[in-house]
N, C-alpha and C positions, 0 to 999 in steps of 0.2 A: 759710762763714756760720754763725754761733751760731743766727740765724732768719732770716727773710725781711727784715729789715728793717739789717741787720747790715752798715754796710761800715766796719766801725772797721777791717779789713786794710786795705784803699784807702787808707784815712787815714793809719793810722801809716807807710806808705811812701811817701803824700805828704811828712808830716813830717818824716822822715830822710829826704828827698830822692832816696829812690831811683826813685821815679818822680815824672814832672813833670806835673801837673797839667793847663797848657796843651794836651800832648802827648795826653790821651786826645782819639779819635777814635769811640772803639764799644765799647758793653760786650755780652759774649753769655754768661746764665746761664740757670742751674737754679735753682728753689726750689721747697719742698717744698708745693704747693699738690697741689690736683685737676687741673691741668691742664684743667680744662671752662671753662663760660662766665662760670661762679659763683668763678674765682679770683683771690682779688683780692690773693695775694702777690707777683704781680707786678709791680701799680701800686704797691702798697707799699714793694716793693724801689728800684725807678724814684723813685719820691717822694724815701725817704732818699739813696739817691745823688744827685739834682741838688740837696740840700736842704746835703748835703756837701760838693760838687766847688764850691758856689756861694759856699761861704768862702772856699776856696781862690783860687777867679777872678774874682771881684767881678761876678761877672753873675749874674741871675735864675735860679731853678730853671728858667721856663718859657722861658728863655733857651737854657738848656744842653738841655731836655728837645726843642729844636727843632733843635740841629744832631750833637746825638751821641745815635746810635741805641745804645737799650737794649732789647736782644729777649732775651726770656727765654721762659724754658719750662716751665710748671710739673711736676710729680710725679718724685719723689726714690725712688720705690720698692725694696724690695731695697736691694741694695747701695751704690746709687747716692747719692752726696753731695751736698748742698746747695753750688754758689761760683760763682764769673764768672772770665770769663776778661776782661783790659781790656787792648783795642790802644789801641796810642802809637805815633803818626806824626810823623816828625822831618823838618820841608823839604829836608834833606839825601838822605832815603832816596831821593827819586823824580825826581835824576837823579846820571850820571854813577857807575851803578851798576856789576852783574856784566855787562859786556858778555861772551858768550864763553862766559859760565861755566855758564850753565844758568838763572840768574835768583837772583832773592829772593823773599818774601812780600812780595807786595804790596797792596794794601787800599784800596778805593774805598767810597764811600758816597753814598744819593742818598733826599730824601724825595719822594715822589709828593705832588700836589695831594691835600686830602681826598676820598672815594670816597663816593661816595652810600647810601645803604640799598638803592637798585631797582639798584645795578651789582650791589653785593658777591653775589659768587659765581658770578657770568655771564661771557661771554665778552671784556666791556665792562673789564670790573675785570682779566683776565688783560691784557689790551694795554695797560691802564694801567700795570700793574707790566711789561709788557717795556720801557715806554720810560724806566720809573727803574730797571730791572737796566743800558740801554746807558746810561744818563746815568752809574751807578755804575762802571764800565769805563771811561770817560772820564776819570772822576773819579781812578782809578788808572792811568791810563794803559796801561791791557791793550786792544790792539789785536783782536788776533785770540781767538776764544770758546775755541782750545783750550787757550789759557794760564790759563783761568780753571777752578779747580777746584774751588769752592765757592762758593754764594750762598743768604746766610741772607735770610729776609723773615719781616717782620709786618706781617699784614694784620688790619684791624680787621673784628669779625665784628659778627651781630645778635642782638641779645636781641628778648626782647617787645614791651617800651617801645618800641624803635628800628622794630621791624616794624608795631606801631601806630601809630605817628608818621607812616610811610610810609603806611599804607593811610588814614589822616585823610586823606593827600593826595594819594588817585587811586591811589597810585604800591604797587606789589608786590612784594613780598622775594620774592625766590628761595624761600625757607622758614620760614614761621614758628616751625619749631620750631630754637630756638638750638643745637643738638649738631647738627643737619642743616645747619644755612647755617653752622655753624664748617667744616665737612668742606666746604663748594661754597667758602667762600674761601679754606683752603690748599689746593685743587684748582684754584682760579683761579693762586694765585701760583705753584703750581708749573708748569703750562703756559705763565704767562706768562715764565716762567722758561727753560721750554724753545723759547719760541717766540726770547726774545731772543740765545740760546746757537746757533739752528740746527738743535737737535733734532729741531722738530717744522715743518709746513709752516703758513704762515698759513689755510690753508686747511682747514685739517682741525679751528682751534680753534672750534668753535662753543660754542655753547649746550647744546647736546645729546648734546658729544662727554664735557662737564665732569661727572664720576664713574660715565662709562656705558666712554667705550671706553678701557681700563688700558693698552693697546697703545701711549698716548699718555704719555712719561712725560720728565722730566728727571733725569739721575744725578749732577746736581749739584745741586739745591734741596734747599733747607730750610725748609720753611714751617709758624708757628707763626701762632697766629690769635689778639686777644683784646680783651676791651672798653677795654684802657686807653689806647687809639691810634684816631685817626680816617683816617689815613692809611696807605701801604705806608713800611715802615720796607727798606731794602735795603744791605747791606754785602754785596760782592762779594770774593773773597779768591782769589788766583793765585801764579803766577811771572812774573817780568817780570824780563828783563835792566836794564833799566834802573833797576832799583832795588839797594838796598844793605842788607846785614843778617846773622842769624846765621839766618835760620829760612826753611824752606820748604815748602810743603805738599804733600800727595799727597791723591787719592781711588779710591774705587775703589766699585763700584754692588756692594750685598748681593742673590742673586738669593732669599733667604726666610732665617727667622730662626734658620738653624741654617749660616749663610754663615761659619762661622771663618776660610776659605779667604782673602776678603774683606777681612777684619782683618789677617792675617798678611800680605798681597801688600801694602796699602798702608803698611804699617810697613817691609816690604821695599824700597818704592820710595824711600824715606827714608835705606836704609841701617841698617835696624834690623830685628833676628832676636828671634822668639820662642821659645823651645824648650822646653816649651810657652808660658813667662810671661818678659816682658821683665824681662833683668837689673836691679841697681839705677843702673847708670852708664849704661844705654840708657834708662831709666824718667827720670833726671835731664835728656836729651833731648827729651822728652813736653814741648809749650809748651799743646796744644790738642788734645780730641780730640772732634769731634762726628759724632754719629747719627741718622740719622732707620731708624722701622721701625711695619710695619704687621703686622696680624693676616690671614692672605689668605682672601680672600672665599668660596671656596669650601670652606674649612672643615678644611683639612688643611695640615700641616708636611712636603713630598715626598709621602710615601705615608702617612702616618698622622694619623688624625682628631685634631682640634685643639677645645678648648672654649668658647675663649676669646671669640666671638661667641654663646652659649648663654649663657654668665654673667649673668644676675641681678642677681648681689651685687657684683660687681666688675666695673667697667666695661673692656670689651675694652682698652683704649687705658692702663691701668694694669697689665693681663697682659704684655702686649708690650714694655714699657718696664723692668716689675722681668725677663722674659725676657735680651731682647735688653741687658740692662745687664749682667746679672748676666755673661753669653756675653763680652762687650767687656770689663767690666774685670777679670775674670780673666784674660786675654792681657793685658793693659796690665798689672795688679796695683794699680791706682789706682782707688776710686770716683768719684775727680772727674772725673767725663767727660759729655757732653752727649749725651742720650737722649731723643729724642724721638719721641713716637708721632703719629698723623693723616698718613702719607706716602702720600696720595692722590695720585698720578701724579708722586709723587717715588723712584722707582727702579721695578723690576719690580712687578706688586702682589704683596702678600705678602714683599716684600725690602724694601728701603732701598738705604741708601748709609752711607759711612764716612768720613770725612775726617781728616788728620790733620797737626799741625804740629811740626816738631820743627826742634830745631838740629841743625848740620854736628855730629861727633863731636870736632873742634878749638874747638865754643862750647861744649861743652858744661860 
């Protein structure tokens, strides 16, 4: 992307026909906003793309902006590139696939009914989004949770206006303050993430478990939060024998943000070696590569003091992202990779997760 509003790429490969239009199912990017509550180059981004795809397919923006999730992510920091990544689902891929062979990338998607002001961030709002993460598995036909290796969500957060609206009428947000009820609903999506995965017991999601006990976490979510959605947006992304293709995913949980170990094992499970930086012919393999990472709460990186919750002038969750990017696409050797900070009970605290898509070495 030239800026946040930029999908003339998209376009000209609609145009030469190398991708088909019809065929997108889910776009997941990066643009260079703040990443807070106040970014609005996301709905920006979203606007121009269905305002795009909507020449192409003769349907409404709000047409398109209702069945193909677009979840992005703001802050570009560091090294880290502004671009989307956009799946395309062909009725062929999901059957009469790799039976045998270990599977394909498979790709489900599911939108939740809109989420009230007095859910978001409670334990109300995590069980909404578990039962559109199982609706999403459905939706790609991934049977069982250990074939699924990734699930992105967004969850719509609360501003002021929104938490005044609410208290006009009885009813109480989680937090009035919007950086705080951002963090209770990718806290919510990510348990409810790990409640529909198995991870975690229904029992243990409360109200009170949601950003108190870490011990609670999923090594497969991705949870971005932001005002330009009123609902849980959910793409779930696996192997599935049953499907057909050149690409397959791996992941693997980061236990804090000095995990290279991490990065190298899930490139590994793919079939691709860093030594220390992926070659150009393995790099040509790279379809996708996304991250979640946090800053850990108690104020250190293993044994040494860390700042980046002290910071003032720059907000924690812009430390960790130009970090942990700068960490990632040095192994990759590519800035285009998805970095995202707020992984509240999305991996260990203080770690994340890594995910990564790549083709066979014969697609490449």
């Amino acid at each position: 992307m030239a800026h946040p509003g930029d999908v003339s790429a998209l376009d000209a490969l609609i145009n030469s026909g190398a991708v088909d239009a019809g065929r997108i199912v889910a776009v997941i990017g990066k643009t260079e906003g703040n990443g807070g509550v106040n970014d609005f180059t996301r709905g920006y981004f979203t606007q121009s793309l269905m305002q795009m795809l909507s020449g192409h397919l003769q349907a409404s923006p709000a047409e398109l902006a209702a069945r193909i999730p677009c979840i992005l992510s703001g802050g570009t920091e560091g090294v880290l590139s502004p671009h989307y990544v956009v799946f395309c689902r062909a009725p062929a891929q999901a059957a009469n696939g790799n039976e045998g062979k270990g599977g394909a990338l498979a790709i489900g998607l599911a939108f939740s009914a809109p989420t009230a002001v007095e859910q978001i961030g409670r334990a109300s709002h995590a069980h909404q989004v578990a039962r559109a993460v199982r609706a999403a598995m459905d939706d790609a036909g991934l049977d069982d949770p250990a074939d699924v290796h990734f699930v992105q969500i967004k969850t719509p957060c609360i501003t002021v206006a929104r938490a005044e609206q609410a208290r006009a009428c009885g009813l109480e947000p989680v937090s009035g303050d919007p950086n705080k009820a951002m963090a209770h609903a990718r806290a919510a999506g990510a348990l409810g993430v790990a409640l529909a995965l198995g991870e975690i017991d229904e029992a243990a999601l409360t109200d009170a478990a949601l950003l108190s006990d870490m011990a609670l976490y999923s090594e497969r979510a991705s949870v971005s939060s932001g005002v330009e959605i009123s609902c849980n947006e959910v793409i779930v992304l696996g192997n599935s024998p049953r499907w057909r293709g050149p690409y397959r995913i791996a992941h693997r949980p980061m236990r804090d943000a000095l995990d290279i170990g991490a990065v190298a094992g899930a490139l590994s499970d793919l079939g691709l070696a860093a030594s220390p930086q992926l070659g150009q012919d393995a790099l040509g393999r790279i379809a996708g590569v996304f991250v979640k990472c946090e800053p850990q709460r108690n104020g250190r990186v293993r044994a040494s003091r860390h700042t980046m919750l002290d910071d003032t002038d720059i907000n924690a969750q812009r430390h960790i992202r130009g970090a942990v990017g700068g960490m990632v696409a040095g192994v990759i050797g590519d800035g285009r990779i998805f970095v995202s900070g707020g992984a509240e009970h999305q991996g260990p605290d203080g770690g994340g997760l890594i995910a990564v898509i790549a083709s066979g070495a014969q697609d490449a």
